[in-house]
C-alpha positions as protocol buffer text, in pm:
chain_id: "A"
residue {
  index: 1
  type: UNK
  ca { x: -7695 y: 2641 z: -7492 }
}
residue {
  index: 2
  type: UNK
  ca { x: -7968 y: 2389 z: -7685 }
}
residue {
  index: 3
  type: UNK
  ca { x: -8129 y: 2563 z: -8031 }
}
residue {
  index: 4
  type: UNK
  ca { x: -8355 y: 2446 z: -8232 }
}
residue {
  index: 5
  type: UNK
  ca { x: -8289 y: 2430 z: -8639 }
}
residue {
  index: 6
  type: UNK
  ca { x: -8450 y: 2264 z: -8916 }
}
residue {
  index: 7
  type: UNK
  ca { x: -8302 y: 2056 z: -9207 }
}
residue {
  index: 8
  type: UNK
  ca { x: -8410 y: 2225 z: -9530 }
}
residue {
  index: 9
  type: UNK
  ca { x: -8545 y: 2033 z: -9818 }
}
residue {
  index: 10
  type: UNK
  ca { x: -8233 y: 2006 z: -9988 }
}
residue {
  index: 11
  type: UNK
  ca { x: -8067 y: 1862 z: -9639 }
}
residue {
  index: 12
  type: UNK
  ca { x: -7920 y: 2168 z: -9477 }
}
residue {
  index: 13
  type: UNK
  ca { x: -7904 y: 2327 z: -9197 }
}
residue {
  index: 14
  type: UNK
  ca { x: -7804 y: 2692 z: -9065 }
}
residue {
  index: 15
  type: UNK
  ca { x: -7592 y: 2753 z: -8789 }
}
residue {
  index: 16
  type: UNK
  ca { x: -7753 y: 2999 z: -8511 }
}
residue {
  index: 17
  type: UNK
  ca { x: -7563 y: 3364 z: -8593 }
}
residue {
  index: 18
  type: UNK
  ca { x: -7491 y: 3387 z: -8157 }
}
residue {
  index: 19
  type: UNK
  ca { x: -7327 y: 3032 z: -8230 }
}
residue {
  index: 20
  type: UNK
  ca { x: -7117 y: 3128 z: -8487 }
}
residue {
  index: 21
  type: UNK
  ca { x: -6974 y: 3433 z: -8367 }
}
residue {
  index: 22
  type: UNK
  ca { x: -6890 y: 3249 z: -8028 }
}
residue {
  index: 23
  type: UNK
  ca { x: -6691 y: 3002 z: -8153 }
}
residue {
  index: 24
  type: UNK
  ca { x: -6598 y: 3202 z: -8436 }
}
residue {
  index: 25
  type: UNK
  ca { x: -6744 y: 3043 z: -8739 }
}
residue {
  index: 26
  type: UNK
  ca { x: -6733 y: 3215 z: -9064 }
}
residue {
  index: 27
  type: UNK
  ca { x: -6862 y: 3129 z: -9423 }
}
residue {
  index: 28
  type: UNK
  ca { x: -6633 y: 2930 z: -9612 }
}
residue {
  index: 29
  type: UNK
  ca { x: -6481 y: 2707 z: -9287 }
}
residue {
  index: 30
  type: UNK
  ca { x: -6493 y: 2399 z: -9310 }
}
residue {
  index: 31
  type: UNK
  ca { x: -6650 y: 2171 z: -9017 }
}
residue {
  index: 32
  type: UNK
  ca { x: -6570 y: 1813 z: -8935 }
}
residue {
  index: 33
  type: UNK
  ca { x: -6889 y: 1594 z: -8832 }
}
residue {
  index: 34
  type: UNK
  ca { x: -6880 y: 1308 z: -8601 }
}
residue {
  index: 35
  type: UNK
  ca { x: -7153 y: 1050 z: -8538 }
}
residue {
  index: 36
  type: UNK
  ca { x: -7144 y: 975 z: -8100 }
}
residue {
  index: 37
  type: UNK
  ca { x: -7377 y: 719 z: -8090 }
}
residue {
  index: 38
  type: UNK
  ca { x: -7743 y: 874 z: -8233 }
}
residue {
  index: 39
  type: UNK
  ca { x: -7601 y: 1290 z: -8192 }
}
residue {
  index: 40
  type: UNK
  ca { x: -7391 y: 1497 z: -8418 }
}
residue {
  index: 41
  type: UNK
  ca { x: -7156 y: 1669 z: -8335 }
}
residue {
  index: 42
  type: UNK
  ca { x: -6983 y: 1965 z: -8552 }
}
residue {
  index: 43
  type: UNK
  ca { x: -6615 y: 2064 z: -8491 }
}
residue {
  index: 44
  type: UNK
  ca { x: -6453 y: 2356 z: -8698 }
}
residue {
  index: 45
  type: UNK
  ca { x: -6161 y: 2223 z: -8864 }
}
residue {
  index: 46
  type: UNK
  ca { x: -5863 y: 2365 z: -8809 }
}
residue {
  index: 47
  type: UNK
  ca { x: -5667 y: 2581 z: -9075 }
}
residue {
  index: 48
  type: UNK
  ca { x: -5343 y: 2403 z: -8985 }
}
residue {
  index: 49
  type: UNK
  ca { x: -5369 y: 2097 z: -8791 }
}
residue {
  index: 50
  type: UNK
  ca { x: -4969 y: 2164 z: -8674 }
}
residue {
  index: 51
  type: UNK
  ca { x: -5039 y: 2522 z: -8545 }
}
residue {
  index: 52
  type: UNK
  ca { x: -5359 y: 2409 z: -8380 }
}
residue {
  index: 53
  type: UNK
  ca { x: -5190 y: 2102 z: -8182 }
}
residue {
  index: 54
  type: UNK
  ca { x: -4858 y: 2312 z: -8102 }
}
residue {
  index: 55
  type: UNK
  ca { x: -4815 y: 2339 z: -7724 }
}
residue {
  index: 56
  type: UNK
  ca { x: -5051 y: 2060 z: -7633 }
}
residue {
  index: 57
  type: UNK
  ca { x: -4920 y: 1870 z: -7302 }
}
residue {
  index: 58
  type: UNK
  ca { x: -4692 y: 2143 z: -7262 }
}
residue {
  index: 59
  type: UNK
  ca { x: -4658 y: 2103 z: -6925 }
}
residue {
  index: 60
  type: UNK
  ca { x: -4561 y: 1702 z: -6964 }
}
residue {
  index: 61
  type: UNK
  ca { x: -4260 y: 1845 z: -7102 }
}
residue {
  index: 62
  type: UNK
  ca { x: -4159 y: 2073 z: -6951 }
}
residue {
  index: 63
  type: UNK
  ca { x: -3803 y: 2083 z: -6790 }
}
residue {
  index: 64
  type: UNK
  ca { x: -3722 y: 1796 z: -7056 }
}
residue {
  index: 65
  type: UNK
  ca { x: -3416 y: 1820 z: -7265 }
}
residue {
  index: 66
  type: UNK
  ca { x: -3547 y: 1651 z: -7615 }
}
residue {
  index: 67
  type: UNK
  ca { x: -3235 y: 1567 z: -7700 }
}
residue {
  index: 68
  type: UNK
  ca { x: -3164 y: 1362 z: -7343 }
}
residue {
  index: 69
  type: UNK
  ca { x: -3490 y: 1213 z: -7416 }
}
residue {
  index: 70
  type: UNK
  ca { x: -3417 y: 1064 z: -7740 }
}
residue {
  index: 71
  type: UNK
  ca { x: -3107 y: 966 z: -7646 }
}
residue {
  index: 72
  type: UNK
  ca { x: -3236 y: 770 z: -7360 }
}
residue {
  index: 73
  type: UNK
  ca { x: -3517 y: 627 z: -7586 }
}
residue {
  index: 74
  type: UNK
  ca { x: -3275 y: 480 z: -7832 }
}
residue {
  index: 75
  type: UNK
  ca { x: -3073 y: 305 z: -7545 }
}
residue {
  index: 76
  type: UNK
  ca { x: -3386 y: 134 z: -7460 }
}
residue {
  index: 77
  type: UNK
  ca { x: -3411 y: -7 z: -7814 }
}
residue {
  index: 78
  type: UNK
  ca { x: -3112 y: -99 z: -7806 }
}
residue {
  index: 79
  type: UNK
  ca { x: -3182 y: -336 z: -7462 }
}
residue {
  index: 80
  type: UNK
  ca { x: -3478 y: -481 z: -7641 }
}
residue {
  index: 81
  type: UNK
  ca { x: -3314 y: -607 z: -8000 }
}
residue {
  index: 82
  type: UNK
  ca { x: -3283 y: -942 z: -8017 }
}
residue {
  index: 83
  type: UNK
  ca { x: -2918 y: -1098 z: -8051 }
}
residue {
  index: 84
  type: UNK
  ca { x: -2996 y: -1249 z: -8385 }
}
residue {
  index: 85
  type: UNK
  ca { x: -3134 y: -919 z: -8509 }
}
residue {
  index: 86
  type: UNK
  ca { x: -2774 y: -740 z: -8459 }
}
């Protein structure tokens, strides 16, 4: 969906109401902006960055035992210090 807005005079612009509500925009949030090459782009920011990342790759993980995984990680590093570190 392309819309058309206008900067104000004082360098502003206001989000389309249909916009809003779809992705759930409401005054007071806060939006990140990032510059892709000559386009904006506006990303609501999330309340809490840890609740908004939980469960991402979920599926990578799944059937791992985190402890087992560590475990296995730290052997490795083990493997790869050097003598005259130990």
């Amino acid at each position: 969906m392309t819309v058309r807005v206008r900067v104000n005079s004082r360098n502003q612009v206001t989000l389309p109401a249909a916009l809003r509500k779809q992705i759930n925009i409401k005054s007071g949030d806060s939006l990140l902006v990032e510059r892709r090459g000559d386009h904006l782009l506006l990303i609501p920011e999330p309340d809490h960055y840890s609740r908004r990342l939980r469960g991402l790759h979920r599926e990578i993980w799944a059937g791992v035992d985190p402890h087992e995984y560590v475990r296995q990680e730290r052997e490795g590093w083990r493997d790869q210090v050097s003598p005259a570190a130990v």
